[in-house]
MOPAC internal coordinates of N, CA, C and O (Angstrom, degrees):
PM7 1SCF
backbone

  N    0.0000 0     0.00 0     0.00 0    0    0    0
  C    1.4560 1     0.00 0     0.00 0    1    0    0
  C    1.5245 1   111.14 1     0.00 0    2    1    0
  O    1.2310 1   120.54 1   135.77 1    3    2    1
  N    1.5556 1   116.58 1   -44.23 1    3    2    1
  C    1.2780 1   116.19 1   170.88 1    5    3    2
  C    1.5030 1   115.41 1   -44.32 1    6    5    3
  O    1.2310 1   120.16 1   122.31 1    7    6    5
  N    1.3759 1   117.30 1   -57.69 1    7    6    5
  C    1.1731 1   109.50 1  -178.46 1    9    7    6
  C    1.3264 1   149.20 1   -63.52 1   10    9    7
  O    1.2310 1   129.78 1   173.86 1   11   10    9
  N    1.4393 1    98.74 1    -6.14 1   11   10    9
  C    2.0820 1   139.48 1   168.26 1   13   11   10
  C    1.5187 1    85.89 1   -67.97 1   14   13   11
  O    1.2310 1   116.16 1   107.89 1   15   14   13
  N    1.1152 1   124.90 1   -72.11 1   15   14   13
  C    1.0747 1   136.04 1  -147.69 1   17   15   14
  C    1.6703 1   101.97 1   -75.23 1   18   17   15
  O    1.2310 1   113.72 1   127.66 1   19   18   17
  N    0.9574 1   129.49 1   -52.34 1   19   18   17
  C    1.3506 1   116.82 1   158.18 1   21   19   18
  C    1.5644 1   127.11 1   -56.01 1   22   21   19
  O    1.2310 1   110.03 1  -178.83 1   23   22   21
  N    1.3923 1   136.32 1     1.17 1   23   22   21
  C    0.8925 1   135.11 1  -171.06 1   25   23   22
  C    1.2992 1   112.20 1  -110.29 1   26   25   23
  O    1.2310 1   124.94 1   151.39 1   27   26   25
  N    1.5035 1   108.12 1   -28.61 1   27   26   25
  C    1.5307 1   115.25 1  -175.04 1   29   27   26
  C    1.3826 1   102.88 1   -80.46 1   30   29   27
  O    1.2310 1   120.41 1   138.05 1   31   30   29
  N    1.2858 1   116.83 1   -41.95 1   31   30   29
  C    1.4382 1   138.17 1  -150.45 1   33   31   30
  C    1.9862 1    90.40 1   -75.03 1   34   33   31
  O    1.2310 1   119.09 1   127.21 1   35   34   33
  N    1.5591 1   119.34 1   -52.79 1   35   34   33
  C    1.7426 1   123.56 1   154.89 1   37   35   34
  C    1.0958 1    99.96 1   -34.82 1   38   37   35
  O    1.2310 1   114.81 1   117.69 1   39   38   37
  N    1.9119 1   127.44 1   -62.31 1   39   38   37
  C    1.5425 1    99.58 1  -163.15 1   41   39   38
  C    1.3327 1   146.02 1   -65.04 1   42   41   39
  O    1.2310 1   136.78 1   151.89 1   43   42   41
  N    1.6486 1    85.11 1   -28.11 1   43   42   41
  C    1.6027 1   109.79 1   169.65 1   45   43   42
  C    1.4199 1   114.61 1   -56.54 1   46   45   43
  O    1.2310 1   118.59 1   141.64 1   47   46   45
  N    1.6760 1   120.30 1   -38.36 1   47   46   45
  C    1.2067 1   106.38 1  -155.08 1   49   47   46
  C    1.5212 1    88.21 1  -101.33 1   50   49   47
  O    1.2310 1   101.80 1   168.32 1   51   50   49
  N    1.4810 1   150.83 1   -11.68 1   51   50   49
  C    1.2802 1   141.36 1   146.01 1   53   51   50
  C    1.1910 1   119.19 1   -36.70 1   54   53   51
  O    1.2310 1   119.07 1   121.92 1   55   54   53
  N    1.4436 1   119.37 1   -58.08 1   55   54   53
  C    1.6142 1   115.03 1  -167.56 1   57   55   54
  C    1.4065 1   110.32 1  -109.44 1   58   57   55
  O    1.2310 1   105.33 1  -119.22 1   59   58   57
  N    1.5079 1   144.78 1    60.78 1   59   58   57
  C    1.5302 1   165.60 1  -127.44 1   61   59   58
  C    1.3154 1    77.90 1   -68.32 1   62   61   59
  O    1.2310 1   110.63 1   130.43 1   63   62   61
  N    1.4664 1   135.23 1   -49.57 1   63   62   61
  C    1.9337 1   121.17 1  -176.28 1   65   63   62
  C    1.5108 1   117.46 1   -72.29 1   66   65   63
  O    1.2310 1   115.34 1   178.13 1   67   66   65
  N    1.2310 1   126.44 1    -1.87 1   67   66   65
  C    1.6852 1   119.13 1  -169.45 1   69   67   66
  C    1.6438 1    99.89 1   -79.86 1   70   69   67
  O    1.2310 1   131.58 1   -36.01 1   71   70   69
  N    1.4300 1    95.26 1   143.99 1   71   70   69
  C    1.0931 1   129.26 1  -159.68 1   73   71   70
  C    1.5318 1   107.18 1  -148.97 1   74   73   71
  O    1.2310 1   126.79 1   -66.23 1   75   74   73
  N    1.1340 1   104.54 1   113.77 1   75   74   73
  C    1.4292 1   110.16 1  -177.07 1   77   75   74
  C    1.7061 1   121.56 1  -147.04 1   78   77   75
  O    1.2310 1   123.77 1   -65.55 1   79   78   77
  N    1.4242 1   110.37 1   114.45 1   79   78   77
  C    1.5688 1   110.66 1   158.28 1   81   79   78
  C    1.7332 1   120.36 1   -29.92 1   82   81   79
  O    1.2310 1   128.50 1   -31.76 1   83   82   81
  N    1.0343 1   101.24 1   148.24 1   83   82   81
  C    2.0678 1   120.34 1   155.55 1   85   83   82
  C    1.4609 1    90.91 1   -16.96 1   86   85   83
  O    1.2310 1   121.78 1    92.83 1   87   86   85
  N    1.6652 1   114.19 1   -87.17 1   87   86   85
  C    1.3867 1   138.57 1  -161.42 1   89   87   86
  C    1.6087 1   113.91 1   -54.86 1   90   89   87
  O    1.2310 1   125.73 1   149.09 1   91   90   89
  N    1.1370 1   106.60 1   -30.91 1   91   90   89
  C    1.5501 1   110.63 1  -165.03 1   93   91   90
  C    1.7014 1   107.28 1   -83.54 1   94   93   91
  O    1.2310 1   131.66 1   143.04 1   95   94   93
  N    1.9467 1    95.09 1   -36.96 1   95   94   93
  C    1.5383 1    87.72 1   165.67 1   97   95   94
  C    1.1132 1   143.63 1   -58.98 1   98   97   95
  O    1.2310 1   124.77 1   139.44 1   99   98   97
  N    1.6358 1   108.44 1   -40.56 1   99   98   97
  C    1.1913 1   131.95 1   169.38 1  101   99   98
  C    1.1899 1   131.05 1   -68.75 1  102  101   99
  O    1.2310 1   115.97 1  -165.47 1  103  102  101
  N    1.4138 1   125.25 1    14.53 1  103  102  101
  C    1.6091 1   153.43 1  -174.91 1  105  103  102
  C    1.2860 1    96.33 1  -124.40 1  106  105  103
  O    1.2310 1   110.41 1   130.07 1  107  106  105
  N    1.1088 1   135.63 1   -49.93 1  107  106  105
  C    1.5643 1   152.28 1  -157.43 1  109  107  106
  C    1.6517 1    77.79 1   -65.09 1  110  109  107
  O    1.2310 1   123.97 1    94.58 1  111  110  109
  N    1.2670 1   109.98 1   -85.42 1  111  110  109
  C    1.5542 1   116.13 1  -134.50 1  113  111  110
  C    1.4391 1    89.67 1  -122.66 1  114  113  111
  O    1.2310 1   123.06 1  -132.53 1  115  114  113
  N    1.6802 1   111.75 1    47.47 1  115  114  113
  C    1.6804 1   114.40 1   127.21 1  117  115  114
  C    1.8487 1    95.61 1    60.10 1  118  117  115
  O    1.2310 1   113.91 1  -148.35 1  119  118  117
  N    1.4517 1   129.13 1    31.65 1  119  118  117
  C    1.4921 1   124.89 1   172.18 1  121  119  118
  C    1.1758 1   114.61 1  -112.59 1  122  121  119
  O    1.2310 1   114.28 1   -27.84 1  123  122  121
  N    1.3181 1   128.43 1   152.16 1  123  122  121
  C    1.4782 1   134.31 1   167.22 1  125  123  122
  C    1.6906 1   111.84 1   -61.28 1  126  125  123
  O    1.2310 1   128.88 1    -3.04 1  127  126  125
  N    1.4691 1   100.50 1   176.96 1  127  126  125
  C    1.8373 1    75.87 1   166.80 1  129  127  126
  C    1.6358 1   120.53 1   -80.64 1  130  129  127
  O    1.2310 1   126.51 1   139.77 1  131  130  129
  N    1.1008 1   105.08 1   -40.23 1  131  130  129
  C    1.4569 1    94.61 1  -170.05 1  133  131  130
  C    1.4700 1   114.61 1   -48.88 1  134  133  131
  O    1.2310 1   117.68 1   110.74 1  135  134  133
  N    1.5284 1   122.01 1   -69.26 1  135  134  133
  C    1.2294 1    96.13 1  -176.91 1  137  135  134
  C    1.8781 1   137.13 1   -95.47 1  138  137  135
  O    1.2310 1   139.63 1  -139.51 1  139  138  137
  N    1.6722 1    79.54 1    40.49 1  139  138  137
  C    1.8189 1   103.02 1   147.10 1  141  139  138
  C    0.8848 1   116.01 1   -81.39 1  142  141  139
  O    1.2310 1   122.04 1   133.06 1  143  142  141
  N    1.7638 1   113.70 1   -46.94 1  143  142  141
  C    1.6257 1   104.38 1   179.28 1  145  143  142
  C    1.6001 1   119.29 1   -73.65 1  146  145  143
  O    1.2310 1   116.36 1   169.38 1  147  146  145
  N    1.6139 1   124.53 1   -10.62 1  147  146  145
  C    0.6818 1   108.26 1  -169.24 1  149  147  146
  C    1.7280 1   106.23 1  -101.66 1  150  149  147
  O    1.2310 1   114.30 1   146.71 1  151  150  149
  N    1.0830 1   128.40 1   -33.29 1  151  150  149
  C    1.6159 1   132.07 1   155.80 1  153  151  150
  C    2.0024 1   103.85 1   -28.66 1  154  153  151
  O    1.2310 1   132.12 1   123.81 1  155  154  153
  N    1.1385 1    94.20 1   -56.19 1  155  154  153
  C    1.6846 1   101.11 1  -165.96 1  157  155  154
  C    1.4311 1   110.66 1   -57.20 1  158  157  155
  O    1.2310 1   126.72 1   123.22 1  159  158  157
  N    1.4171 1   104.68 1   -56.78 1  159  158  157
  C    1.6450 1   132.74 1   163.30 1  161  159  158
  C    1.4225 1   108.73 1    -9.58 1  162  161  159
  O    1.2310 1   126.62 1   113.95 1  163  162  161
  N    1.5849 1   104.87 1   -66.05 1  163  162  161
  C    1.2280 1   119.80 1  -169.72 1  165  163  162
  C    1.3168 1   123.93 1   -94.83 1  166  165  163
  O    1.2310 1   128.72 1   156.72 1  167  166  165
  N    0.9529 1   100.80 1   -23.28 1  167  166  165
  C    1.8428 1   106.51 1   167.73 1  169  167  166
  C    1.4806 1   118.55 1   -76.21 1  170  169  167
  O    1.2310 1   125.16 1   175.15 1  171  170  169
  N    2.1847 1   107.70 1    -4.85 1  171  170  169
  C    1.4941 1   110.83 1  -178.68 1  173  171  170
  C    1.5446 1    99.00 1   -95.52 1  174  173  171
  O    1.2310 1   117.95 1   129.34 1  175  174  173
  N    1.2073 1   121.52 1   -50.66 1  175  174  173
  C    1.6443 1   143.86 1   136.87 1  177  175  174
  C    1.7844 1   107.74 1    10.84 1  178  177  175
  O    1.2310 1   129.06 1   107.83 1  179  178  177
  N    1.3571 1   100.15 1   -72.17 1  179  178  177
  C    1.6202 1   118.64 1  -168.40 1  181  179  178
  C    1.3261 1   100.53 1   -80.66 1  182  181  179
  O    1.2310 1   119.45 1   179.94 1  183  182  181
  N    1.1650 1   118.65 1    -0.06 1  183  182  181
  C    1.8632 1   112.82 1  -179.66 1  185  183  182
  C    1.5540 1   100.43 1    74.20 1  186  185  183
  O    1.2310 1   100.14 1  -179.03 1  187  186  185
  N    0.9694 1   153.56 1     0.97 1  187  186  185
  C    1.4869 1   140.88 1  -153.04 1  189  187  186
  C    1.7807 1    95.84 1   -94.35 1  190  189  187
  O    1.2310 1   121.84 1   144.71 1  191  190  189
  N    1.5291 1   114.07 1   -35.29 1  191  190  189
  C    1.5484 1   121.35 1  -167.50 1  193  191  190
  C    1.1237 1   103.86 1  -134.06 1  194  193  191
  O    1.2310 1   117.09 1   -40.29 1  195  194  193
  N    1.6577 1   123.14 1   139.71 1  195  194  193
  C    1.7035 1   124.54 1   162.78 1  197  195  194
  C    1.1492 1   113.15 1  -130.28 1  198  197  195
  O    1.2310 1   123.33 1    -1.38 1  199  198  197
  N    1.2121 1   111.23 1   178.62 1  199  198  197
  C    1.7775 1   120.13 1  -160.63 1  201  199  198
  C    1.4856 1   103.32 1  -126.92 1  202  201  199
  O    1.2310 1   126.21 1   -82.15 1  203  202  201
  N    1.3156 1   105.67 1    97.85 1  203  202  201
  C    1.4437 1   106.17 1   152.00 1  205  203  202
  C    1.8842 1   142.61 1   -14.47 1  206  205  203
  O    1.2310 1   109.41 1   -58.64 1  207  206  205
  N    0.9796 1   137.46 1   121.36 1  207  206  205
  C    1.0948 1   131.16 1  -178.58 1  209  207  206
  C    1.8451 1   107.88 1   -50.74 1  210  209  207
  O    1.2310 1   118.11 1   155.75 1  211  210  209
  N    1.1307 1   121.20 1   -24.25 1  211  210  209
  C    1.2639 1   121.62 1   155.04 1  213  211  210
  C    1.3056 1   128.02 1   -66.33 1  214  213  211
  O    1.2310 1   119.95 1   148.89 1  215  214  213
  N    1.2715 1   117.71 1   -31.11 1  215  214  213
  C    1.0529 1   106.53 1  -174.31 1  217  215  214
  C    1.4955 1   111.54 1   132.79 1  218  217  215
  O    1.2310 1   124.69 1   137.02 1  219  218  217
  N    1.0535 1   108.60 1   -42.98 1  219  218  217
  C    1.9273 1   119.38 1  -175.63 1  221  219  218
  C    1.8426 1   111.56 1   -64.35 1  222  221  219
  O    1.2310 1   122.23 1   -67.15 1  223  222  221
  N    1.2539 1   113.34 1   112.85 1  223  222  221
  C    1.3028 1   113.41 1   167.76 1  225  223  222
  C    1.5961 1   118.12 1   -67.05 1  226  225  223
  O    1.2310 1   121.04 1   -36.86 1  227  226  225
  N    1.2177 1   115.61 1   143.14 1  227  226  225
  C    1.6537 1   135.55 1  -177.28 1  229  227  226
  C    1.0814 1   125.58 1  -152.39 1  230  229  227
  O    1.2310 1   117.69 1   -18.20 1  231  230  229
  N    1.4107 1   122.00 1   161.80 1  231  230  229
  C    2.0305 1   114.40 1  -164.48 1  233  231  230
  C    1.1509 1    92.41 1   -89.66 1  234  233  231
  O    1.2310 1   125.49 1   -23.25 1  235  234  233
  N    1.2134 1   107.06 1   156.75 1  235  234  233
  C    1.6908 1   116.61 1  -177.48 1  237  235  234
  C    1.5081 1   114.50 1   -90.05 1  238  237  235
  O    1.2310 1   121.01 1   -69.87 1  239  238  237
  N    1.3274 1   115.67 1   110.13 1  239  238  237
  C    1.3165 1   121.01 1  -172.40 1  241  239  238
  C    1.8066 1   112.85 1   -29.19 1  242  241  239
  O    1.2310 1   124.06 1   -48.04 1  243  242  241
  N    1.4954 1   109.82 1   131.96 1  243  242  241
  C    1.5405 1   108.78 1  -177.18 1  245  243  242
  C    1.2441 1    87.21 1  -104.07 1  246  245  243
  O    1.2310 1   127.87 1   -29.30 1  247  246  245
  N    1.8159 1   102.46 1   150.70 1  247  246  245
  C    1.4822 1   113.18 1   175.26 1  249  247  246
  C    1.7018 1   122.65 1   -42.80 1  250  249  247
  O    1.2310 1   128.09 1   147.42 1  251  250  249
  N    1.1867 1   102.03 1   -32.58 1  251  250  249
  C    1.4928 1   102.75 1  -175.75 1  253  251  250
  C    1.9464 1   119.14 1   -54.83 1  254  253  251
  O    1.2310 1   129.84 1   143.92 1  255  254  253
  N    1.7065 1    98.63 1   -36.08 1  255  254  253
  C    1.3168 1   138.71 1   167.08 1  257  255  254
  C    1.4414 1   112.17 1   -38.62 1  258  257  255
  O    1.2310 1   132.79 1   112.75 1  259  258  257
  N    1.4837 1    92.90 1   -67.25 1  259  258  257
  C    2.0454 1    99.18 1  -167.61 1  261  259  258
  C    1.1293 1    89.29 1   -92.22 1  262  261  259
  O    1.2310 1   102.63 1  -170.27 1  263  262  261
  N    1.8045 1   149.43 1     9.73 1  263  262  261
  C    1.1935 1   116.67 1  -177.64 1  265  263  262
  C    1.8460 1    83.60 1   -90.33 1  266  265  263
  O    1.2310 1   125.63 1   118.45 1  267  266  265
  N    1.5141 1   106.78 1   -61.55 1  267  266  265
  C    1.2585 1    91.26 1  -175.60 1  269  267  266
  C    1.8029 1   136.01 1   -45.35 1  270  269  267
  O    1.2310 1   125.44 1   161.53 1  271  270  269
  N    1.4646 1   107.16 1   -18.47 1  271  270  269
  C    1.3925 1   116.70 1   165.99 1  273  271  270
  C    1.3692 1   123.79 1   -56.01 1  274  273  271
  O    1.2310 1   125.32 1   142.65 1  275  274  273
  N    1.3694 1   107.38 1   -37.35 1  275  274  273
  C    1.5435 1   132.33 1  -173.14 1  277  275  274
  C    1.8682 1   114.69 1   -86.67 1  278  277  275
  O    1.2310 1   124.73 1   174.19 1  279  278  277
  N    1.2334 1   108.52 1    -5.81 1  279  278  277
  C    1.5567 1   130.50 1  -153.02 1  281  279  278
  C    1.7059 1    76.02 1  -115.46 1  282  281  279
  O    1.2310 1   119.52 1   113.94 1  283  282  281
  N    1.2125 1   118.52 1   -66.06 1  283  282  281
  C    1.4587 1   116.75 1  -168.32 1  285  283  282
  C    1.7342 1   117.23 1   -68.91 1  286  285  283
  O    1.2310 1   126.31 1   142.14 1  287  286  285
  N    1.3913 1   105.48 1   -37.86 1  287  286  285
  C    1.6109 1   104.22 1   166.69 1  289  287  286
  C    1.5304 1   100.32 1   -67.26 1  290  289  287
  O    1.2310 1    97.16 1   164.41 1  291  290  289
  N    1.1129 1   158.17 1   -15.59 1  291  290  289
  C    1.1146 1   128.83 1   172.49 1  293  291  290
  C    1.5528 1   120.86 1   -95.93 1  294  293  291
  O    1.2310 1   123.05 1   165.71 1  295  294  293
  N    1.5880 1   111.77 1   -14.29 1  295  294  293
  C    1.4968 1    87.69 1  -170.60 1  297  295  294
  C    1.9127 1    90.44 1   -86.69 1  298  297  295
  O    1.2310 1   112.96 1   175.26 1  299  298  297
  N    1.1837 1   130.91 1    -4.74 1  299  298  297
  C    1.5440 1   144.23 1   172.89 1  301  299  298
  C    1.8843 1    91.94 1   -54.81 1  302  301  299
  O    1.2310 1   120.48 1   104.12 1  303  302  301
  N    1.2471 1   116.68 1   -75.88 1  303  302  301
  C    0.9658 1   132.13 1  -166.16 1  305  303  302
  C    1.7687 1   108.84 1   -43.69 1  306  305  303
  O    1.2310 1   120.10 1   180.00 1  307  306  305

């Protein structure tokens, strides 16, 4: 299980835009459901990933993230 969990948790932090449904993960990275739900579970748990009001899992912005987000809405502004 550790090693699910380290793998998803790499993918997320490789591709900072992936975005992925229940289904899409579990196609992605070759898992049954259960322990899709349960990798995901815990990676929402640990703060590392969150779930959209849609539905789509995503990494949870790190401060470094929204500062620069917040750096760029203002010189826009």
């Amino acid at each position: 299980m550790e090693a699910l969990v380290q793998r998803v948790c790499g993918e997320f932090r490789e591709m900072p835009g992936l975005r992925l449904t229940f289904a899409q993960a579990c196609r992605l990275w070759h898992m049954d459901a259960a322990s899709c739900q349960a990798v995901l579970t815990r990676l929402v748990r640990d703060g590392i990933l969150m779930q959209t009001r849609h539905g789509h899992y995503i990494a949870t912005p790190t401060p470094r993230a929204v500062t620069a987000t917040l750096e760029t809405s203002e010189r826009v502004a």
